[in-house]
PyMOL CGO cylinders between C-alpha atoms (Angstrom):
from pymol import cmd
from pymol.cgo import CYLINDER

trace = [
    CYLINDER, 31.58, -4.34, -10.82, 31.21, -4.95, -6.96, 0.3, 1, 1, 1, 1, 1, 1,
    CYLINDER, 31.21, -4.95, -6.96, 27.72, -4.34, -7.64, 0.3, 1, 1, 1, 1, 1, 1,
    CYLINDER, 27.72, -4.34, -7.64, 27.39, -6.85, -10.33, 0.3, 1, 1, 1, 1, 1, 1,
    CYLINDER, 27.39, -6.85, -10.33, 29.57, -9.59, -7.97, 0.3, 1, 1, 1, 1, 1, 1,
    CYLINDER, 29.57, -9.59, -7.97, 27.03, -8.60, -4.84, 0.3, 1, 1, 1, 1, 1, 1,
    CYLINDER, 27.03, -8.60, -4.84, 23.69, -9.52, -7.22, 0.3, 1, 1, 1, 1, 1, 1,
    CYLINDER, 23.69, -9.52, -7.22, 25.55, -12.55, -8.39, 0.3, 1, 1, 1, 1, 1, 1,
    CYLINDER, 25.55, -12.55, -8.39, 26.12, -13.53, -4.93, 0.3, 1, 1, 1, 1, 1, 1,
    CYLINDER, 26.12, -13.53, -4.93, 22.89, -13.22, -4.12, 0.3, 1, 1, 1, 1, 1, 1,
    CYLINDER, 22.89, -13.22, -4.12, 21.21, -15.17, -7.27, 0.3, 1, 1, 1, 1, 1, 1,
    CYLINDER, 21.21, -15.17, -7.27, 23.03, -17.95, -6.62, 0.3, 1, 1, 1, 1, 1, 1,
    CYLINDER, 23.03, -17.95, -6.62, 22.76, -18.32, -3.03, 0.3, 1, 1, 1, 1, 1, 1,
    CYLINDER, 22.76, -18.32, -3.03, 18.97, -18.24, -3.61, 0.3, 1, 1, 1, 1, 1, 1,
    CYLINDER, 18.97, -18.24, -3.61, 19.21, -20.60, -6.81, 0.3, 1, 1, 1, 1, 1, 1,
    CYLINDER, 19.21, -20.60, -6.81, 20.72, -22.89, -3.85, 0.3, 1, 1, 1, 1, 1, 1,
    CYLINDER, 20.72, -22.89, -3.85, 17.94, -22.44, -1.68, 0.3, 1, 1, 1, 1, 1, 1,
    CYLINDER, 17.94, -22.44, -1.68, 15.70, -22.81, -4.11, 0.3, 1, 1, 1, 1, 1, 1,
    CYLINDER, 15.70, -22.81, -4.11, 16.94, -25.87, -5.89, 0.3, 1, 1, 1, 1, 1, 1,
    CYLINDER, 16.94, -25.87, -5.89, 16.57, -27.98, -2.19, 0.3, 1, 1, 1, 1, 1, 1,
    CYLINDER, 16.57, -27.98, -2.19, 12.95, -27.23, -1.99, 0.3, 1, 1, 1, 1, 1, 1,
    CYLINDER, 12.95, -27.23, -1.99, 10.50, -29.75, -2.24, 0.3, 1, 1, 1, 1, 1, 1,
    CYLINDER, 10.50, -29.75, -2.24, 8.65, -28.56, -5.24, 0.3, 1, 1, 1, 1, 1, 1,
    CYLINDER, 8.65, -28.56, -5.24, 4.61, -28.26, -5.24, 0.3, 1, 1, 1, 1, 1, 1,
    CYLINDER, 4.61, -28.26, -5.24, 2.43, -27.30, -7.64, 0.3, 1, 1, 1, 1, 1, 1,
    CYLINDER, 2.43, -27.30, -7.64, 1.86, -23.51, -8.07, 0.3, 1, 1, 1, 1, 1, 1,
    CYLINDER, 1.86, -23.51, -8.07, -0.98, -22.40, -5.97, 0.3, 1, 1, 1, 1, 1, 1,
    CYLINDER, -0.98, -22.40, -5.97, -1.54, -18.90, -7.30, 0.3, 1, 1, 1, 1, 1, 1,
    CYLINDER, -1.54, -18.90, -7.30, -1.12, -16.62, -9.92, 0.3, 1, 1, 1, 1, 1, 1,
    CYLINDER, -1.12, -16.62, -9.92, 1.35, -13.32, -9.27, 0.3, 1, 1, 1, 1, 1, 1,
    CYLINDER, 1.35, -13.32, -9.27, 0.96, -10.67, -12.11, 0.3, 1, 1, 1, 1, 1, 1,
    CYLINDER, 0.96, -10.67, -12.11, 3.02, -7.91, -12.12, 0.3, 1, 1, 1, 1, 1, 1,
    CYLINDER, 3.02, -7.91, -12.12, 1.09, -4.88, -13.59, 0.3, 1, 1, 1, 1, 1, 1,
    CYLINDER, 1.09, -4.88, -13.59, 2.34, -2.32, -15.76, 0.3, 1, 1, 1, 1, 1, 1,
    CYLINDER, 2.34, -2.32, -15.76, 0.33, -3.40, -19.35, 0.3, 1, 1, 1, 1, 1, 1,
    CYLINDER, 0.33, -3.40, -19.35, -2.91, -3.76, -19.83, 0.3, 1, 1, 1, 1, 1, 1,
    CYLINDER, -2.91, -3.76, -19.83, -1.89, -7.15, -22.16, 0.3, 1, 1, 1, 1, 1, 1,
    CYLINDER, -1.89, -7.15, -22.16, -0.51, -8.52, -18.92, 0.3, 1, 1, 1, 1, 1, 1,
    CYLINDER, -0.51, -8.52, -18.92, -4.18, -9.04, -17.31, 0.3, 1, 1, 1, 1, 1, 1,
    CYLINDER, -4.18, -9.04, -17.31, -5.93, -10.07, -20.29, 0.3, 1, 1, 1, 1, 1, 1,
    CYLINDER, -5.93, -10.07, -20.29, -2.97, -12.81, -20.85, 0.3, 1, 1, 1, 1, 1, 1,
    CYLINDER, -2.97, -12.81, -20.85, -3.56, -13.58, -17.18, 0.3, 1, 1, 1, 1, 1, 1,
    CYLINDER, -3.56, -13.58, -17.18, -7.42, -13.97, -17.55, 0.3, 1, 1, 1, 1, 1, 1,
    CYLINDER, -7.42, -13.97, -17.55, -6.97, -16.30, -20.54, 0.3, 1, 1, 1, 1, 1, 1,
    CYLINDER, -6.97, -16.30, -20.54, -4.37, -17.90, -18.35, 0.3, 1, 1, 1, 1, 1, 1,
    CYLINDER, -4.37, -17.90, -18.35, -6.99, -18.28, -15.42, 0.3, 1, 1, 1, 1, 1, 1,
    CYLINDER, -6.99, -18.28, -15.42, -9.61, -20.06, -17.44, 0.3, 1, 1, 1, 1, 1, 1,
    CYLINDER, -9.61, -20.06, -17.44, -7.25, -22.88, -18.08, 0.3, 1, 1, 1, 1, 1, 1,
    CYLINDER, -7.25, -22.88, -18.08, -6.20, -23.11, -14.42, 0.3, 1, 1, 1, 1, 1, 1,
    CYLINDER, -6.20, -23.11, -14.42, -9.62, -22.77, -12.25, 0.3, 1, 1, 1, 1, 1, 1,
    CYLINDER, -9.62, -22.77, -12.25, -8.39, -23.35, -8.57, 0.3, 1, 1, 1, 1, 1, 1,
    CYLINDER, -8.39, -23.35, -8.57, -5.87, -21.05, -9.11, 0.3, 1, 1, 1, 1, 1, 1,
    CYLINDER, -5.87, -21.05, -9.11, -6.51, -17.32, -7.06, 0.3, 1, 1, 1, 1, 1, 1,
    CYLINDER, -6.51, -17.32, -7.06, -5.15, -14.60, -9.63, 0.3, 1, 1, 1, 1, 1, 1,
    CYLINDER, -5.15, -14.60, -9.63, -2.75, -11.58, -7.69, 0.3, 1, 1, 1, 1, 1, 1,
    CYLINDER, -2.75, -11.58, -7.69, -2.08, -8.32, -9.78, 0.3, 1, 1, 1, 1, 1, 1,
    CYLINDER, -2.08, -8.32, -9.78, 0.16, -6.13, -8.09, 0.3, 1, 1, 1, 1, 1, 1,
    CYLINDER, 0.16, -6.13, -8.09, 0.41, -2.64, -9.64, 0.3, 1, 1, 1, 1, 1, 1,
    CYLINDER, 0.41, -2.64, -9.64, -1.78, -2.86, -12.89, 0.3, 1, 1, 1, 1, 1, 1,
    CYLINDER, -1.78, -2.86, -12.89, -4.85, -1.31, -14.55, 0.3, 1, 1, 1, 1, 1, 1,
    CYLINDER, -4.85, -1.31, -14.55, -7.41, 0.83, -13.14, 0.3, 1, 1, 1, 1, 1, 1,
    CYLINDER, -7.41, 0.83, -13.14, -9.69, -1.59, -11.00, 0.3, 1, 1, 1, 1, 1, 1,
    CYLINDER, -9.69, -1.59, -11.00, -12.74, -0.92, -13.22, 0.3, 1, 1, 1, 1, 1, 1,
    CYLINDER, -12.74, -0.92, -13.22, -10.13, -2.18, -16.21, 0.3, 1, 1, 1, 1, 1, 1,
    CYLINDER, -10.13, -2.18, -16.21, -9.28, -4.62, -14.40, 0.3, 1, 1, 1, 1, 1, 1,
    CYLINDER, -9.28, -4.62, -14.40, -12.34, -6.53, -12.71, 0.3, 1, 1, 1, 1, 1, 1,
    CYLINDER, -12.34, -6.53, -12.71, -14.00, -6.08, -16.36, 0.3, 1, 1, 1, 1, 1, 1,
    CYLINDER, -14.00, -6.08, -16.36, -10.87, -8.29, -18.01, 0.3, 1, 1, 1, 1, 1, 1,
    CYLINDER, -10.87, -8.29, -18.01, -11.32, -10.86, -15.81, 0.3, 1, 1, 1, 1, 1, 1,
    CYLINDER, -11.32, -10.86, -15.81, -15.29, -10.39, -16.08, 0.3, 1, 1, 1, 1, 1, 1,
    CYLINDER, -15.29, -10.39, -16.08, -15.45, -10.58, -19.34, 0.3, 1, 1, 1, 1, 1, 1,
    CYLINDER, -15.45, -10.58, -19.34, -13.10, -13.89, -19.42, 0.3, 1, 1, 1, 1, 1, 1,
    CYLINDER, -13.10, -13.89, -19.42, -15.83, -15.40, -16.80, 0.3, 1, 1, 1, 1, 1, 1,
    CYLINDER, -15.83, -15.40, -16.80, -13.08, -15.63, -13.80, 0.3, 1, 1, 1, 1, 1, 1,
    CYLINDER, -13.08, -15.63, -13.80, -14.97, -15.40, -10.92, 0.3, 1, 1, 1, 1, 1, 1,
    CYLINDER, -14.97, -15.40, -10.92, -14.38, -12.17, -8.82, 0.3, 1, 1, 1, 1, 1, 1,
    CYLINDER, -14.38, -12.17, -8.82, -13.63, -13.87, -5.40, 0.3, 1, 1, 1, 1, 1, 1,
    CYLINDER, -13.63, -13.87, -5.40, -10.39, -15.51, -7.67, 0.3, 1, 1, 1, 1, 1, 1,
    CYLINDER, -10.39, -15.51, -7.67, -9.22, -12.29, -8.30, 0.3, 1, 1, 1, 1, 1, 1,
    CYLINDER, -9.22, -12.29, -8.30, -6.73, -10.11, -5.84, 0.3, 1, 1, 1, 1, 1, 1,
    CYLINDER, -6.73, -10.11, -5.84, -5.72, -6.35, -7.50, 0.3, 1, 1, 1, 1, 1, 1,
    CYLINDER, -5.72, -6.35, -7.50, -3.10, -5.04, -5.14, 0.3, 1, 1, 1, 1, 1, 1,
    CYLINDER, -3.10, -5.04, -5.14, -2.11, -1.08, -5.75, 0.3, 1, 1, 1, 1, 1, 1,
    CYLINDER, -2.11, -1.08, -5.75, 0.34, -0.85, -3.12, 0.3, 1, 1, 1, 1, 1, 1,
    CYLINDER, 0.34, -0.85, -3.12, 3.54, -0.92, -5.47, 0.3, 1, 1, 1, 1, 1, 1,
    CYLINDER, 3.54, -0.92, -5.47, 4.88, 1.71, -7.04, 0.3, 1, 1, 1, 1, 1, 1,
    CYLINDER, 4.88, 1.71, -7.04, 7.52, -0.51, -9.52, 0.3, 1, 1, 1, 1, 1, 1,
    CYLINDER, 7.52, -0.51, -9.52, 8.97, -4.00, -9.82, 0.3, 1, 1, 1, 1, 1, 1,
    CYLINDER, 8.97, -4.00, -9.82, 10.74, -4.51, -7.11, 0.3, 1, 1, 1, 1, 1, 1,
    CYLINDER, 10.74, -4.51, -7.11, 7.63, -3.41, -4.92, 0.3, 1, 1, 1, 1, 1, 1,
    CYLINDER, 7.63, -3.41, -4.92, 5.49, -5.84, -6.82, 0.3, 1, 1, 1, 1, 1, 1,
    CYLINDER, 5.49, -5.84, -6.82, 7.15, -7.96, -5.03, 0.3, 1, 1, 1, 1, 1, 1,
    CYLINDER, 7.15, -7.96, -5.03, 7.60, -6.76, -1.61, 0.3, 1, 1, 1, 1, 1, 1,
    CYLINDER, 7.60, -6.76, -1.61, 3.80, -5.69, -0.50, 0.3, 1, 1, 1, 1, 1, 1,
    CYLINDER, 3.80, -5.69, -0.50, 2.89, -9.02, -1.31, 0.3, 1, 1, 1, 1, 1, 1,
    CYLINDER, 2.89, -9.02, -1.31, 5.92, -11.51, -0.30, 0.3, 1, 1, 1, 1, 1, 1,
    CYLINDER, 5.92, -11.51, -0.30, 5.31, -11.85, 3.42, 0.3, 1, 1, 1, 1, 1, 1,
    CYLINDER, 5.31, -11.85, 3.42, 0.69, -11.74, 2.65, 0.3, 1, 1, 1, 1, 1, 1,
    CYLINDER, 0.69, -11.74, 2.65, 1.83, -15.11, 0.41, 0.3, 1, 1, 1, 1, 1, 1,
    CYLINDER, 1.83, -15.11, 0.41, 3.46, -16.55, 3.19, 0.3, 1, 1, 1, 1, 1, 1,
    CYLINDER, 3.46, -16.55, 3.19, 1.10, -15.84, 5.49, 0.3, 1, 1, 1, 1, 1, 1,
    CYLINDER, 1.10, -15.84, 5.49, -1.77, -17.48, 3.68, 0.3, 1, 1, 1, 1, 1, 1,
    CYLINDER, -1.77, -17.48, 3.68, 1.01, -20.16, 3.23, 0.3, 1, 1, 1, 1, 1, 1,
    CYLINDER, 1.01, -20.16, 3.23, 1.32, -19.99, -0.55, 0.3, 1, 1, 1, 1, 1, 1,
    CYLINDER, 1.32, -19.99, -0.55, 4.73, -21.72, -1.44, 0.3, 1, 1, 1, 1, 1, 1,
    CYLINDER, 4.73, -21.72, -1.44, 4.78, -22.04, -5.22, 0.3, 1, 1, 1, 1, 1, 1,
    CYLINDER, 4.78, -22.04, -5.22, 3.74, -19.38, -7.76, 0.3, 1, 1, 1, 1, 1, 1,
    CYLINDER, 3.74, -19.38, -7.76, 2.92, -18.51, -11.33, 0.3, 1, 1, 1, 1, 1, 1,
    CYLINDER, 2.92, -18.51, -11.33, 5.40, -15.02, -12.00, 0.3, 1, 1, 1, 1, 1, 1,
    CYLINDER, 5.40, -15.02, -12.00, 3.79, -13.55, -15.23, 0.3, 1, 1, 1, 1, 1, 1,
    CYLINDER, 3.79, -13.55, -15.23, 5.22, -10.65, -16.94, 0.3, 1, 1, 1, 1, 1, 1,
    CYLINDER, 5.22, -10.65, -16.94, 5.90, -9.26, -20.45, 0.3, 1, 1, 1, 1, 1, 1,
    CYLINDER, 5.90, -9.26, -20.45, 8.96, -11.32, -21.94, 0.3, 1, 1, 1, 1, 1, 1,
    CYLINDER, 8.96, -11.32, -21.94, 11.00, -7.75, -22.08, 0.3, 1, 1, 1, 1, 1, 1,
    CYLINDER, 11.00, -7.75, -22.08, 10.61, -7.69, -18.38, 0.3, 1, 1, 1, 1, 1, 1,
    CYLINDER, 10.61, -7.69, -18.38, 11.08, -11.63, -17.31, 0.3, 1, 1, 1, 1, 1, 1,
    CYLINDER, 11.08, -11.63, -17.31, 14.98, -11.45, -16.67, 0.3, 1, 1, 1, 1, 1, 1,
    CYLINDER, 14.98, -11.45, -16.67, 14.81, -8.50, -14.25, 0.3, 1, 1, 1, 1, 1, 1,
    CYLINDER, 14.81, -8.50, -14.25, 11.19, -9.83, -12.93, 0.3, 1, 1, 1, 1, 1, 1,
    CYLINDER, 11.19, -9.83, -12.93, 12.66, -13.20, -12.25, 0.3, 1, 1, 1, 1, 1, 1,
    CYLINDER, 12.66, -13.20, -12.25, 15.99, -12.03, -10.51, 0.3, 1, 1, 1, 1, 1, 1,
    CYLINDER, 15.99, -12.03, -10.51, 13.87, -10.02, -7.80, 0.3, 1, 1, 1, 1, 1, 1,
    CYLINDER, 13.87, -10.02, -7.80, 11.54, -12.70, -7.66, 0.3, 1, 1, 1, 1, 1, 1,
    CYLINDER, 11.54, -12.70, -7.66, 14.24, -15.35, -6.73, 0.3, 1, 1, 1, 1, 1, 1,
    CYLINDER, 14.24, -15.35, -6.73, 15.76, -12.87, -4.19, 0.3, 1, 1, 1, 1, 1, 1,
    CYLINDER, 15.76, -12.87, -4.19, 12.34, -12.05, -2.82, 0.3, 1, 1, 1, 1, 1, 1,
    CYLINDER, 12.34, -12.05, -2.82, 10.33, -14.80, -2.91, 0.3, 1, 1, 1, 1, 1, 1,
    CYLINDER, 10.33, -14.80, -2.91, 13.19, -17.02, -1.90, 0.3, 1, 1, 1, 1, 1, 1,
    CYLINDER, 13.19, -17.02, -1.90, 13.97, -14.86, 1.25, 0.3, 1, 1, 1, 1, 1, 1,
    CYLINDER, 13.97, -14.86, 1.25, 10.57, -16.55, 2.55, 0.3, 1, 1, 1, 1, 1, 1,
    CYLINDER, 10.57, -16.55, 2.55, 10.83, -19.76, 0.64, 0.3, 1, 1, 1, 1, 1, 1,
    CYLINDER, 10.83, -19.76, 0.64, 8.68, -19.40, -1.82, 0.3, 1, 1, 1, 1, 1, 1,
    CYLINDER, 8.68, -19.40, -1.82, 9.31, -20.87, -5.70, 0.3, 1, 1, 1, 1, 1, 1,
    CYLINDER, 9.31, -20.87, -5.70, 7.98, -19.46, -8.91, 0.3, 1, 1, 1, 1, 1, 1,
    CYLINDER, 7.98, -19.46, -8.91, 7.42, -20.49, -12.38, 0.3, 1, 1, 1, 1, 1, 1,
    CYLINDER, 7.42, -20.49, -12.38, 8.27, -17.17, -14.78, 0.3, 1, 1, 1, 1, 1, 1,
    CYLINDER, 8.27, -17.17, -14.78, 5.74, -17.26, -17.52, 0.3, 1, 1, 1, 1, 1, 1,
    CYLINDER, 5.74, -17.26, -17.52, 6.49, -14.70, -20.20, 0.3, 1, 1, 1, 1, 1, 1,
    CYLINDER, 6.49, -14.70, -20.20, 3.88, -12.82, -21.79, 0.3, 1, 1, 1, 1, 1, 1,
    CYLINDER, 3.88, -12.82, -21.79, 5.07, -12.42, -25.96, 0.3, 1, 1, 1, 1, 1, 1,
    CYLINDER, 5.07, -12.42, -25.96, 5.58, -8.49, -26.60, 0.3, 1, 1, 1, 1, 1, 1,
    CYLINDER, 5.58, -8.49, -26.60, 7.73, -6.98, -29.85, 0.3, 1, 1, 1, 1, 1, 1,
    CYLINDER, 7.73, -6.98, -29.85, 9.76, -5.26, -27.34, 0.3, 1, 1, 1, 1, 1, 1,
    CYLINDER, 9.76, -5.26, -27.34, 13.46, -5.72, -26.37, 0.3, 1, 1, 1, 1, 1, 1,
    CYLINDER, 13.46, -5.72, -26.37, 14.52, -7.48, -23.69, 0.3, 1, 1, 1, 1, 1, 1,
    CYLINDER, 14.52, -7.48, -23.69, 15.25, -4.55, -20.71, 0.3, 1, 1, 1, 1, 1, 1,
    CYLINDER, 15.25, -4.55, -20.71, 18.95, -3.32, -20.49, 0.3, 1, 1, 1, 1, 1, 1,
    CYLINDER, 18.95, -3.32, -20.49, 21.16, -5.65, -18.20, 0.3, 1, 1, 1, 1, 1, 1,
    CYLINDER, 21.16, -5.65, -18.20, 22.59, -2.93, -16.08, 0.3, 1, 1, 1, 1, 1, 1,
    CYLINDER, 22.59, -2.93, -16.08, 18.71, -2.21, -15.40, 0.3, 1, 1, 1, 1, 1, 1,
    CYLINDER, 18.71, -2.21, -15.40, 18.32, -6.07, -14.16, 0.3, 1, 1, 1, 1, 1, 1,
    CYLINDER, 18.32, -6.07, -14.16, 21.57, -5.80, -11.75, 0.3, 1, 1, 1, 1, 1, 1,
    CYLINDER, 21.57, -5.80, -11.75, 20.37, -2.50, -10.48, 0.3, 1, 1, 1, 1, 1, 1,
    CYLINDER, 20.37, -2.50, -10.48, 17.33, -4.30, -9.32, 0.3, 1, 1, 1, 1, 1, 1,
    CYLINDER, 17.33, -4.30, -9.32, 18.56, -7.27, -7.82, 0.3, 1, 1, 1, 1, 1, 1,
    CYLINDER, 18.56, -7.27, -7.82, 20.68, -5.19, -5.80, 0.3, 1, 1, 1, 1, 1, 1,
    CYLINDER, 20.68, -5.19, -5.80, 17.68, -3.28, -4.60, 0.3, 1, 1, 1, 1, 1, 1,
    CYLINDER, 17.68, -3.28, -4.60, 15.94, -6.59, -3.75, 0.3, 1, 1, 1, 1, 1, 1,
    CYLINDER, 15.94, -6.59, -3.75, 18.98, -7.81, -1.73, 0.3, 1, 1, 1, 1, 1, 1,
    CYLINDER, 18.98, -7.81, -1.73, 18.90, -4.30, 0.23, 0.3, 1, 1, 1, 1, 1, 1,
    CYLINDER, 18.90, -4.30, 0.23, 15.43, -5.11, 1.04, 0.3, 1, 1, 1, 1, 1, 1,
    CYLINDER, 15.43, -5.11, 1.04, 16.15, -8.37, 1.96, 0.3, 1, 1, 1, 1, 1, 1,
    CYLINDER, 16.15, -8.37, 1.96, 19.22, -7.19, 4.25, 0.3, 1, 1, 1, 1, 1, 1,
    CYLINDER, 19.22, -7.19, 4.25, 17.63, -3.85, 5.53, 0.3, 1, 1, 1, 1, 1, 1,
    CYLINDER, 17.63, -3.85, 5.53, 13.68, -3.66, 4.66, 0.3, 1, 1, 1, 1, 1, 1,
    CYLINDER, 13.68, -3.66, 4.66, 14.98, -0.70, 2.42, 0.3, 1, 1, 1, 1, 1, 1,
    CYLINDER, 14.98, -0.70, 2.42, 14.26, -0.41, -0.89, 0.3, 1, 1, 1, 1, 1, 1,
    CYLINDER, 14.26, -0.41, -0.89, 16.61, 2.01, -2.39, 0.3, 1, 1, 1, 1, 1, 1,
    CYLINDER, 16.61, 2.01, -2.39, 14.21, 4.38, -4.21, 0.3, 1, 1, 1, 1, 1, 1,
    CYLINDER, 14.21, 4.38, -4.21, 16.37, 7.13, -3.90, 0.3, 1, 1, 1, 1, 1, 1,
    CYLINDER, 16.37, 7.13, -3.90, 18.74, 5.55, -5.84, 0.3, 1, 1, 1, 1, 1, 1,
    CYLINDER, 18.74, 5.55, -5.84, 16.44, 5.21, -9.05, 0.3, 1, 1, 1, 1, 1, 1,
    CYLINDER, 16.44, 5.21, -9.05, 17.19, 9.12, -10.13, 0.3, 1, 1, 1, 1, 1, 1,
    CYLINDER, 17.19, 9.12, -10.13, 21.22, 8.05, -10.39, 0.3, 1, 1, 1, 1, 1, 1,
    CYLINDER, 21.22, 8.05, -10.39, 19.98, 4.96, -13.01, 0.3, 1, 1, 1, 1, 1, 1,
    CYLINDER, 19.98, 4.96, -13.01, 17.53, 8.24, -14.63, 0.3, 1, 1, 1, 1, 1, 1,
    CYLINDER, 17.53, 8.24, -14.63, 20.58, 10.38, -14.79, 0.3, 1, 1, 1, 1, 1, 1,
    CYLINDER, 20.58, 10.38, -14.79, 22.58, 7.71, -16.87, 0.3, 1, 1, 1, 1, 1, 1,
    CYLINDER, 22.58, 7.71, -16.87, 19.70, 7.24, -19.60, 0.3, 1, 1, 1, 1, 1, 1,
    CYLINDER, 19.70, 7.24, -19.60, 18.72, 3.95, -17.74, 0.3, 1, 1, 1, 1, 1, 1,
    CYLINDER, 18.72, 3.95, -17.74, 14.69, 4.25, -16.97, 0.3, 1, 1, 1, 1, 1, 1,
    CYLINDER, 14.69, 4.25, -16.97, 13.80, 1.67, -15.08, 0.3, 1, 1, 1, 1, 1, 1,
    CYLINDER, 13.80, 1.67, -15.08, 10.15, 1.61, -15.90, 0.3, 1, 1, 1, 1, 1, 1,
    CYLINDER, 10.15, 1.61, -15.90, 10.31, 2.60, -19.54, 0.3, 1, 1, 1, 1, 1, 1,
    CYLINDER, 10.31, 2.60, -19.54, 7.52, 0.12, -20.83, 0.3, 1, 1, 1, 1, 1, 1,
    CYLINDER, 7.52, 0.12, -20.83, 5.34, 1.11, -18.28, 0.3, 1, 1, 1, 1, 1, 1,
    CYLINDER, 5.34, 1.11, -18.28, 2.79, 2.83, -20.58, 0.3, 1, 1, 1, 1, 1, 1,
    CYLINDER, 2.79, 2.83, -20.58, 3.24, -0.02, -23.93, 0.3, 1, 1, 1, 1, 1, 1,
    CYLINDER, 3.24, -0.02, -23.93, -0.31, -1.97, -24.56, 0.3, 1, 1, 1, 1, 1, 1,
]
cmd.load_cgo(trace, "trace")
């Protein structure tokens, strides 16, 4: 439970943050990867936002990728794929502090609907550490909605990595142990 008080914490201090922001208008597009559905939802997405650049963090195989996007007529220069994560939370971090750099504020979060809750608690922690806002846009699967304990697990990772730069991999195998995969939809279409 002092896990689950810590992650609350955390949430709501950012929700505070985040609620005294001036709010702009999303200027990019962050896709978490793990589906192949997520990029062609994202290239139908980008053809009904054109200014919008398009980041995939983790997804498809480039060639996969770069055709979905091809194929939808999004130009290439639009499109950022980003390999450097290795799960959620990671999504998020190899990619936080390049956004704020190139001083994006205000994103698009897209995601599979199963995935949303745990997707947007990192993303408030993370993305809120450096100010930025996002707009969760869930992408309609047939799958249940991820395990709770999976979400809290999660956003205590993301306020480790907030705290330390840490982001608690080694702890993953104890989730594992209790029946509680963290990335089991990784492989669903």
């Amino acid at each position: 439970m002092k896990g689950l008080g810590l992650v609350s914490f955390g949430l709501l201090l950012g929700w505070f943050y985040w609620q005294q922001q001036p709010k702009v208008e999303p200027q990019a597009v962050l896709v978490l990867g793990g589906a192949p559905h997520r990029e062609r939802f994202a290239a139908q997405f980008a053809q009904q936002h054109p200014d919008l650049p398009i980041w995939v963090s983790g997804g498809s195989n480039p060639e996969y990728a770069e055709w979905v996007f091809e194929q939808a007529g999004i130009n290439e220069q639009r499109v950022h794929l980003d390999y450097e994560a290795i799960d959620t939370l990671t999504n998020f971090t190899t990619l936080v502090d390049r956004f704020k750099s190139e001083g994006i504020t205000h994103v698009y979060l897209m995601t599979s609907d199963y995935h949303i809750r745990r997707a947007s608690w990192m993303g408030q922690i993370i993305l809120g550490s450096r100010g930025i806002h996002f707009e969760p846009i869930a992408i309609p699967t047939q799958l249940q909605a991820e395990p709770l304990q999976v979400a809290v697990f999660d956003g205590g990772r993301a306020l480790l990595w907030v705290a330390t730069g840490q982001t608690g991999e080694s702890l993953k195998p104890m989730l594992e142990l209790q029946g509680m995969n963290l990335e089991r939809h990784i492989a669903q279409p």
